[in-house]
N, C-alpha and C positions, 0 to 999 in steps of 0.2 A: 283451709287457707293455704294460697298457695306459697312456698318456700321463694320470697325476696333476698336476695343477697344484696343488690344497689336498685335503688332507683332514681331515675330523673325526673325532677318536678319543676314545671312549668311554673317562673317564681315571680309575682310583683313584687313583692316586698311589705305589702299589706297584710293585716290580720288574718284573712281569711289563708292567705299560703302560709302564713307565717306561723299560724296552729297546722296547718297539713304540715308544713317541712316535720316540727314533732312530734305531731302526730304518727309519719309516717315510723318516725327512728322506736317510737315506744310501743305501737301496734306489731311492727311488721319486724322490728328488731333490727333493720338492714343500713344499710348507707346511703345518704340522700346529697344527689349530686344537684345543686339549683343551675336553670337555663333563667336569664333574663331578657328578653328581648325588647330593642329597641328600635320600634316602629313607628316612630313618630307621634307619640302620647305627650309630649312637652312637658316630662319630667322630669324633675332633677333624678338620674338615677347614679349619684356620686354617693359612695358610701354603701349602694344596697349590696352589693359583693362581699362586702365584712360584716352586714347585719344577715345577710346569710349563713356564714361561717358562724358569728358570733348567738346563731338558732341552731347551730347544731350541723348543718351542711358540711360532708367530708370536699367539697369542691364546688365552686362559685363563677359560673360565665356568666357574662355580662356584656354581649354582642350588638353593635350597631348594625340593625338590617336593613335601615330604610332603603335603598337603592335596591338591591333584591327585591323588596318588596313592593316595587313601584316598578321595578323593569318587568318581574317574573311571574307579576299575579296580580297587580292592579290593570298595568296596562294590556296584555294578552286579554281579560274578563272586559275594556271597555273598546278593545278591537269586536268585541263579540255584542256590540250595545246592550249588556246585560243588565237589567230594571228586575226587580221581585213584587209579582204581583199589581207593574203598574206603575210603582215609586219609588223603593226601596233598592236602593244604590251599589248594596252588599258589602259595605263596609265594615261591618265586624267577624260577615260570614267569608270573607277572600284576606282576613289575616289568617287564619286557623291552621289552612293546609301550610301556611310556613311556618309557624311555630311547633307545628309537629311533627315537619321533615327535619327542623334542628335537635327536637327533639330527639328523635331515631338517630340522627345523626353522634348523637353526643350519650347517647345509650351505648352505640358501638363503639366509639372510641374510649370508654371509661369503662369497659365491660358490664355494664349494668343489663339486668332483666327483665326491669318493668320499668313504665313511664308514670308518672303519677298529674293529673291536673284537678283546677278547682272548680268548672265545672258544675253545678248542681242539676239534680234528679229532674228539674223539671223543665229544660233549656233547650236550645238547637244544639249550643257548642260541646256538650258532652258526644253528641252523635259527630259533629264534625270531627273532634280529636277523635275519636277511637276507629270512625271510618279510614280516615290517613294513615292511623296505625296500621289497622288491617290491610294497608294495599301495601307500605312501606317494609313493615317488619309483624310480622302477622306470628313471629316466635315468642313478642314479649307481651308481657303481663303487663296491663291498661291498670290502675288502682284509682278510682275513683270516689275519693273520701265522703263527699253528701251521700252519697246511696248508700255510704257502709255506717256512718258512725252514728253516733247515739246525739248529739251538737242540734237542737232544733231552732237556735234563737241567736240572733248577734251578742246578747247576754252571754249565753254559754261560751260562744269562741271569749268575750274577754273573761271570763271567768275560769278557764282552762289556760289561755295565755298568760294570767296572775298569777296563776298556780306554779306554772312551769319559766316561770322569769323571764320571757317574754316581755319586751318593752312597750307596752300600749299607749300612744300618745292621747295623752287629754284633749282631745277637739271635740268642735260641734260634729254631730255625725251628718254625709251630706244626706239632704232627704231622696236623692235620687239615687239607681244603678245608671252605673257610667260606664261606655268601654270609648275609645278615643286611642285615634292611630293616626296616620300621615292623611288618610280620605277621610274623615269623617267623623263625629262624634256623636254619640247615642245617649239617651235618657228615657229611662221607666223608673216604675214605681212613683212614689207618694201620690200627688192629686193624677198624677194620668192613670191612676187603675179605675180612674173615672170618667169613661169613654165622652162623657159630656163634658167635663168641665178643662175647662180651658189651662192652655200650656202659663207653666209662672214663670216669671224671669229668669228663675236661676238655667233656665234651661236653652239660656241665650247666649252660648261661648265663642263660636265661631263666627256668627250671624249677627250682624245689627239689626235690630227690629225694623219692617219695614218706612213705620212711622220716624225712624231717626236715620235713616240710610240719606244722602246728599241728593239735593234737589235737582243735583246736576247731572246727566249721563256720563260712563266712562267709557269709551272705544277701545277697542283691544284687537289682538289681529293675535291669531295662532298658526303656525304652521306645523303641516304634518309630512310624514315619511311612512308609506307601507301602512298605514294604519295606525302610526303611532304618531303622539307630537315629541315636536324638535326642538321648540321656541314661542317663547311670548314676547310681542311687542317687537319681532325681531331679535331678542337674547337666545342665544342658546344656551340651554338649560338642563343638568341631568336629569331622570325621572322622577327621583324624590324632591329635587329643587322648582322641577316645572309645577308639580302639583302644589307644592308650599305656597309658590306664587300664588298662582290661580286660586288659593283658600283666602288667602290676602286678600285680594283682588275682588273676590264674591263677594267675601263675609263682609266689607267695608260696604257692599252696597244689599244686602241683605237676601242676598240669590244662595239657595240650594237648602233653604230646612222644608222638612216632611215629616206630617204627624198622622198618624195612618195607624190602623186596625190592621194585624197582618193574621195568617196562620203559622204557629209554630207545626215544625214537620213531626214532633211529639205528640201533638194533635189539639190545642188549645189557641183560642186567640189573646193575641197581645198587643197589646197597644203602648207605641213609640215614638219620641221624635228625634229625626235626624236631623244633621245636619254636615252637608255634605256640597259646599263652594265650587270649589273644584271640580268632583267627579260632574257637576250638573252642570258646568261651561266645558268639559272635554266631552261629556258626551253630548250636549246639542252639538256642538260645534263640527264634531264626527260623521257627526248624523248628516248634517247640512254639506258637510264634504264630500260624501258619500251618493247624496243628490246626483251631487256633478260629473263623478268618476265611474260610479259601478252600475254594470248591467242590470235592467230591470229586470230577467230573473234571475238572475245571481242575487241579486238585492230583495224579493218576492220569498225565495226559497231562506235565506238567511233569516228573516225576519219571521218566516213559521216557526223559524228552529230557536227564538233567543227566549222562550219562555221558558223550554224544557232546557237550556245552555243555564238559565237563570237560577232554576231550581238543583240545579245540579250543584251550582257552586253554595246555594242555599242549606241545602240538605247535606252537605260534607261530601259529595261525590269529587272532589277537584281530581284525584289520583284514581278515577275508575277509567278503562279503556273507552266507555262512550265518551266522554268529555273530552279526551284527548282525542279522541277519532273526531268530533267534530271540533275543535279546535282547529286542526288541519283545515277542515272545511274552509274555517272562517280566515284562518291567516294567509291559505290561498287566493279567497277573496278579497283581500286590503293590498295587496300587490301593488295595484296601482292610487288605492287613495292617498294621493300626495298634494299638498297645495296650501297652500294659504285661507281660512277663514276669519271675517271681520264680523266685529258682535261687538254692542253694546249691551252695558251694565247698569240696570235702572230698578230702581223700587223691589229687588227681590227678582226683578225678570231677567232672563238671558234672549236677546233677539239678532240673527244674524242680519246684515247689513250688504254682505259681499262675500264671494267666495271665486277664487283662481284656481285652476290646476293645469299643467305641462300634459296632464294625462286627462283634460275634460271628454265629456263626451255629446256638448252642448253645441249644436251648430246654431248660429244666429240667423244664418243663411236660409235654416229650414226652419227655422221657430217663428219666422216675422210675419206681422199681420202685412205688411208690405207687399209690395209684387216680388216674386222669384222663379227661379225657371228649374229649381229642384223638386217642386211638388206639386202633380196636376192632381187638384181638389177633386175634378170629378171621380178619379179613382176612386174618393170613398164612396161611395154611391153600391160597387159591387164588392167592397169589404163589408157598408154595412149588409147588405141583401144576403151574405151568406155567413155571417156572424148571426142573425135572427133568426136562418132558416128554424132552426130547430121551435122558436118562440110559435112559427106558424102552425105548429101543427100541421104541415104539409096543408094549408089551407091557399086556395087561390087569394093572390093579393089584388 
């Protein structure tokens, strides 16, 4: 076992950390410094600072990230129009790389030598935390409690938490896993480890069911800058405030849940449902911007590339040189997507309506089924005659 002096442990304030935090002080002997972040999960987090201290933590942070978190790794990942496998939004997988750069962060400045999170054996996010580590601070010690300790059952954590005077509040326990941040919010376990049977209400937080969403459409208009947006409805909006909105704005009309079968990169499938308002009207809306402004291969080559962009941020690569080498790619490509996008909000669907840009690349002049004196039609004649050649088989036509 390796010699801990301090560690930082990535802290909710729930059971499950809140036997790690002890765990870690009576296993490992050492000093446990708690990180809490707040990423937009709409929690009360008043109070966990001292139920931290008051489990034993020599020191308690308890940071507001949202803006960070929405300037430095929601929005660079939906410049990249990044989907997993199809659907999946990467809403739980694009908080990770920033709770473990504060991490590191706050290892260095407390002296500490290992980082600790909760994590279990059978996840993406244990591979996501410890990959960050590894490109970050690759000198400290990762301690990762499910793989080490003897705990097989939510029994045991409160069973150990009694023991150790640990406050465990009396509720119903909820039947789902939840992770929920400023994009998005996730539910597995109970009835959906039953790939048939259908999602239950509780599993309807952001999202109005389609059946109860308003009969009436809503119009919206976003503008964007470089690839990024600036404003809804004409407000201008910080990062973490523009997506608030736009979660508002969806979830009232039942646009952005996904329930889907994925691959975990541990190698098992899992079955999920998101729901993700926001991220699903910023990135049609991108998308459709994108139309207007950016080079067909600029746009062609980008779009071979957002599967492996996707997976990368899936699989905990956020902090490998590939991902940043084509980051580059892509934020050199958004340069010009700037403009205005109009989209209506109906039944669960997101449909664009209009789209502007100072940077189009739309000529009307050339596009019209009208008369024009910019395109003689028979040219296509010997475009198409040597685009076929090859079909011919060098055969006489």
């Amino acid at each position: 076992m390796a010699k801990i002096k301090k560690a930082v442990l990535a802290y909710s304030g729930g059971l499950d950390t809140s036997v790690i935090l002890k765990w870690l002080k009576k296993t490992y002997g050492c000093e446990v410094v708690t990180l809490t972040a707040d990423l937009g999960q709409d929690e009360d987090l008043g109070g966990i600072g001292e139920k931290a201290l008051g489990t034993g933590a020599a020191k308690a942070y308890v940071e507001d990230m949202r803006e960070e978190f929405a300037r430095d790794f929601i929005f660079p990942m939906m410049r990249a129009n990044a989907v997993y496998e199809g659907g999946y939004l990467l809403g739980t997988a694009i908080a990770r790389p920033l709770i473990a750069k504060r991490l590191v962060e706050v290892a260095r400045d407390e002296g500490a030598n290992a980082l600790a999170h909760g994590a279990t054996g059978k996840g993406n996010d244990q591979v996501r935390f410890e990959l960050a580590a590894a490109a970050l601070a690759p000198e400290l010690f990762v301690i990762a409690p499910w793989r080490e300790w003897n705990f097989r059952s939510r029994t045991d954590l409160v069973n150990f938490a009694r023991e150790s005077g640990i406050p465990v509040p009396v509720t119903q326990e909820k039947p789902y896993s939840c992770d929920r941040n400023l994009l998005h919010v996730s539910f597995e376990g109970a009835e959906l480890e039953d790939p048939w049977a259908e999602p239950g209400p509780g599993t309807f937080e952001l999202c109005a069911p389609v059946e109860k969403a308003p009969d009436e459409p809503e119009i919206i208009t976003i503008d964007f800058e470089a690839g990024d947006p600036v404003a809804v409805n004409n407000e201008p909006l910080s990062p973490a405030g523009l997506i608030k909105t736009l979660n508002k704005l969806g979830g009232r009309h039942g646009v952005g849940r996904l329930d889907m079968v994925e691959n975990r990169y541990v190698g098992m499938k899992s079955r999920g449902v998101y729901e993700t308002p926001g991220g699903l009207i910023l990135r049609t809306a991108h998308r459709d911007l994108e139309g207007l402004t950016l080079d067909r291969e600029v746009m062609r080559m980008r779009d071979g590339l957002v599967p492996k962009y996707a997976e990368m941020v899936y699989y905990g690569y956020w902090y490998s040189p590939e991902r940043e080498a084509l980051q580059a790619l892509i934020d050199k490509s958004q340069e010009r997507v700037a403009g205005t996008v109009r989209l209506k909000l109906y039944k669960g669907g997101v449909y664009p309506l209009g789209r502007k840009s100072p940077h189009s690349l739309y000529s009307a002049d050339l596009a019209t089924f009208e008369r024009d004196s910019l395109y003689n039609q028979a040219d296509a004649a010997g475009f198409i005659k040597l685009t076929g050649l090859r079909l011919r088989g060098f055969k006489k036509p």
